[in-house]
C-alpha positions in Angstrom: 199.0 1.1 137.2 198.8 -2.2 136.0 197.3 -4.2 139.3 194.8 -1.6 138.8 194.0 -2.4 135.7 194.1 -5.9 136.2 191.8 -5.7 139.6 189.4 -4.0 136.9 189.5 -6.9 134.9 188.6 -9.3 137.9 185.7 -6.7 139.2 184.1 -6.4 136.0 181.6 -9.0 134.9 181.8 -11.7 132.3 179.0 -9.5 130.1 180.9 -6.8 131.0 184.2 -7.7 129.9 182.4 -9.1 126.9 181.7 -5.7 125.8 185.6 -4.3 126.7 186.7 -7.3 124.4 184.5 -6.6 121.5 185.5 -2.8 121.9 189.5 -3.4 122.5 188.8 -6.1 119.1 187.1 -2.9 117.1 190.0 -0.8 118.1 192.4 -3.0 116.7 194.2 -3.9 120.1 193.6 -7.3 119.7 196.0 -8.2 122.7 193.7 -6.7 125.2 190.7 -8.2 123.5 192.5 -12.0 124.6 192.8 -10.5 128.0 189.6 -9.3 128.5 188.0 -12.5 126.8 190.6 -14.8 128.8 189.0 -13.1 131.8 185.2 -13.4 130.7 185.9 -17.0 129.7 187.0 -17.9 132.9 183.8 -17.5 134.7 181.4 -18.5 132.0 182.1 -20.8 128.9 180.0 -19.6 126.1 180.4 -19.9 121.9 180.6 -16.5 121.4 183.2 -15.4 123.8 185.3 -18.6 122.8 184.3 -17.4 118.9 185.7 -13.6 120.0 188.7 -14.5 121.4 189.8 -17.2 118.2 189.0 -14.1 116.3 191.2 -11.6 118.3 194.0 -14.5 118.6 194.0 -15.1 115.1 194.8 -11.5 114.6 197.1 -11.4 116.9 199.1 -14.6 114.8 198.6 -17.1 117.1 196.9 -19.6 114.6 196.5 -22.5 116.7 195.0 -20.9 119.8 192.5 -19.5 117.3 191.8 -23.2 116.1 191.2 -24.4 119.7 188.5 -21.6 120.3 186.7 -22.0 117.3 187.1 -25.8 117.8 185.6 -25.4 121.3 182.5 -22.9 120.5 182.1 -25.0 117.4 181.1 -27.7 120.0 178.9 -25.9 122.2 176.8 -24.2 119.0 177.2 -26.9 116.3 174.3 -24.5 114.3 176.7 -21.3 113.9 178.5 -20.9 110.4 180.5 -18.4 111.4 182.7 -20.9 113.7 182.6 -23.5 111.4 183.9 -21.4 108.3 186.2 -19.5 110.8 187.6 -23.4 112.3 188.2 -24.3 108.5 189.9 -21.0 107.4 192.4 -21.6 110.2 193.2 -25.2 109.5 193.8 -23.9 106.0 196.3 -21.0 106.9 198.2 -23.0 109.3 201.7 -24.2 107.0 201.3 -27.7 107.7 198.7 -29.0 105.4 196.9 -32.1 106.5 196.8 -34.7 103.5 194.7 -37.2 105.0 191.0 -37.4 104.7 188.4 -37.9 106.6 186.1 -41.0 105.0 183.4 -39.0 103.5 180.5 -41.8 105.1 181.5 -41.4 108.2 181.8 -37.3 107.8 178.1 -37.5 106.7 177.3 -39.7 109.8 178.7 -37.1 112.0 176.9 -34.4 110.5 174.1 -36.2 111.2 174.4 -37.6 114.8 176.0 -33.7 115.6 172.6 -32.2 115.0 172.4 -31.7 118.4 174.4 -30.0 120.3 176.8 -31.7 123.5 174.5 -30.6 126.1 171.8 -31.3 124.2 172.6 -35.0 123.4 173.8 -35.6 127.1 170.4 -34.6 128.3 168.5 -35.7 125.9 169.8 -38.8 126.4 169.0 -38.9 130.4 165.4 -37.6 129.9 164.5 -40.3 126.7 166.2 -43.4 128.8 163.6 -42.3 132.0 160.9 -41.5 129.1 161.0 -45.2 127.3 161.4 -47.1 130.8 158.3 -45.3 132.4 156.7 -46.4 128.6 157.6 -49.2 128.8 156.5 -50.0 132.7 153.0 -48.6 131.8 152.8 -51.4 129.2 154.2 -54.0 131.2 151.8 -53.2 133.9 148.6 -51.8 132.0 149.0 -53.6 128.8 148.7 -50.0 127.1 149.5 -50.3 123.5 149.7 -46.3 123.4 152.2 -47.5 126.4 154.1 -49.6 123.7 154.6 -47.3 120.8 155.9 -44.5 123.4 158.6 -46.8 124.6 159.5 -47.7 120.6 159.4 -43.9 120.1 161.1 -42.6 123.0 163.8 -46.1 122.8 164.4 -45.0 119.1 165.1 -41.3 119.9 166.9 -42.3 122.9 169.2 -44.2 120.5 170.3 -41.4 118.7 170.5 -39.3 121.0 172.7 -41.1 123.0 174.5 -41.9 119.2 175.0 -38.8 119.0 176.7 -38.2 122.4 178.9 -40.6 121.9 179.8 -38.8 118.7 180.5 -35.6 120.5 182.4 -37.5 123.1 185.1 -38.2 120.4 185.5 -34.6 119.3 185.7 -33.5 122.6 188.6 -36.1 123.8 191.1 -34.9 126.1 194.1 -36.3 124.5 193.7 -33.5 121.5 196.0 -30.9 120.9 197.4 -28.4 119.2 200.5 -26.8 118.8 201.0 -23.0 119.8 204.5 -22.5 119.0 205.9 -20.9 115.3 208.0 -24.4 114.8 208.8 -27.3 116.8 211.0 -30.4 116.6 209.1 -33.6 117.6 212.3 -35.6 118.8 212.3 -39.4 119.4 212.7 -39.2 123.2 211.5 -37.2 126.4 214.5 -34.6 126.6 216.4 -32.2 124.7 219.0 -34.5 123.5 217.5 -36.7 121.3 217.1 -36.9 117.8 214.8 -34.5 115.4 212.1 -37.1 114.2 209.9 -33.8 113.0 209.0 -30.4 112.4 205.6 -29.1 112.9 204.2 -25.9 113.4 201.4 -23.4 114.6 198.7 -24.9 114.2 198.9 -28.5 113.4 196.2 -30.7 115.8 197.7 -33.8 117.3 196.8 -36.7 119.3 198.9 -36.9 123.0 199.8 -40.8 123.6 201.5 -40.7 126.8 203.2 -38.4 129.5 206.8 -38.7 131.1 207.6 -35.6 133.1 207.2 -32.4 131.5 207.5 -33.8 127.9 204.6 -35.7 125.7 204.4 -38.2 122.7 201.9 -36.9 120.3 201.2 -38.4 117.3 200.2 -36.1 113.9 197.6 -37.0 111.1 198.7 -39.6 109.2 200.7 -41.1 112.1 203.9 -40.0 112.5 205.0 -37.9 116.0 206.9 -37.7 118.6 208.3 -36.2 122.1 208.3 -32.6 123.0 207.3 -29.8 125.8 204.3 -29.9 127.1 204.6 -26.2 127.1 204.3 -26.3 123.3 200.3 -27.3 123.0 197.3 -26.5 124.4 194.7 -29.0 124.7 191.6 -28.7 122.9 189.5 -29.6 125.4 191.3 -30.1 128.9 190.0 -32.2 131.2 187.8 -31.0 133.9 
């Protein structure tokens, strides 16, 4: 029974199992709803389906799976409150509070540069460099000054856009983390043997520093970290 359920699953579209998610997530089986959205995310990456399925994994306790989806549809539809309030709720239910900071200029800066969205900065930025350089040829060439204040226009708005990629580009680094186990001992060596440095739990978002088999250093806000199994975070935003 269960192949066939799973072959349905598989057969089904993403829009499809969309729907089954949403349904399984109003029926309060919120376990299926992560299968069904696990298999919809898989073929397409959309915010809402990554929004659904932090929604049905925060029900279903697993804080900081929740925080990496809302992190992740956060990033792909910076305009949505919903996974912005949703991202912040998380953080705050999680049991390790974070006491550091951000520095509230450069939280304003990012507000700013993150008006766009990822995709929209990264082609934005392609389409204004080609814009000003073409501008900027017809100037050269023609001695246009309507050539000359295009390639100031389009140079200026190529500058934030590609600002604000850059910007995005940090959020979206690789070596982020978080931790999906209840509690877990950050020791100060790859292997089981060494000594307890710290304890963190679900939730928590860490920095990974380096790799030696199938154990990690991460490093925790603030600065302090550790080794531990790989097995015990998902990355935020794995490489592709």
């Amino acid at each position: 029974m269960v192949p066939v359920l799973l072959l349905a699953f598989i057969a089904a579209s993403p829009s499809e199992q969309y729907n089954r998610g949403n349904a399984a997530y109003e029926a309060g089986d919120y376990a299926t709803a992560v299968v069904l959205y696990d298999s919809a995310a898989a073929q397409v990456t959309h915010a809402d389906i990554l929004f659904n399925r932090g929604n049905a994994r925060f029900k279903t306790g697993e804080v900081g799976r929740a925080i990496a989806d809302y992190a992740r549809a956060h990033v792909i539809d910076p305009h949505d409150p919903d996974s912005r309030h949703n991202l912040e709720f998380a953080r705050a239910y999680r049991p390790d509070k974070v006491t550091v900071l951000p520095n509230p200029v450069i939280r304003l800066l990012a507000g700013v540069l993150r008006a766009l969205s990822l995709g929209t900065a990264r082609v934005l930025t392609g389409c204004l460099f080609l814009a000003a350089a073409a501008a900027l040829s017809w100037f050269l060439v023609r001695g246009s000054r309507a050539g000359l204040w295009f390639a100031v226009g389009a140079g200026a708005l190529f500058l934030y856009a590609l600002a604000s990629f850059a910007s995005w580009a940090g959020e979206v680094n690789p070596a982020r983390a978080v931790v999906v186990v209840p509690e877990l001992a950050l020791r100060s060596g790859p292997g089981d043997d060494y000594k307890d440095m710290l304890v963190v739990h679900d939730g928590l978002e860490v920095t990974v520093r380096q790799h030696r088999g199938r154990f990690v250093l991460v490093q925790v806000p603030g600065g302090q970290g550790g080794w531990a199994d790989s097995s015990a975070f998902e990355r935020m935003f794995p490489p592709r």
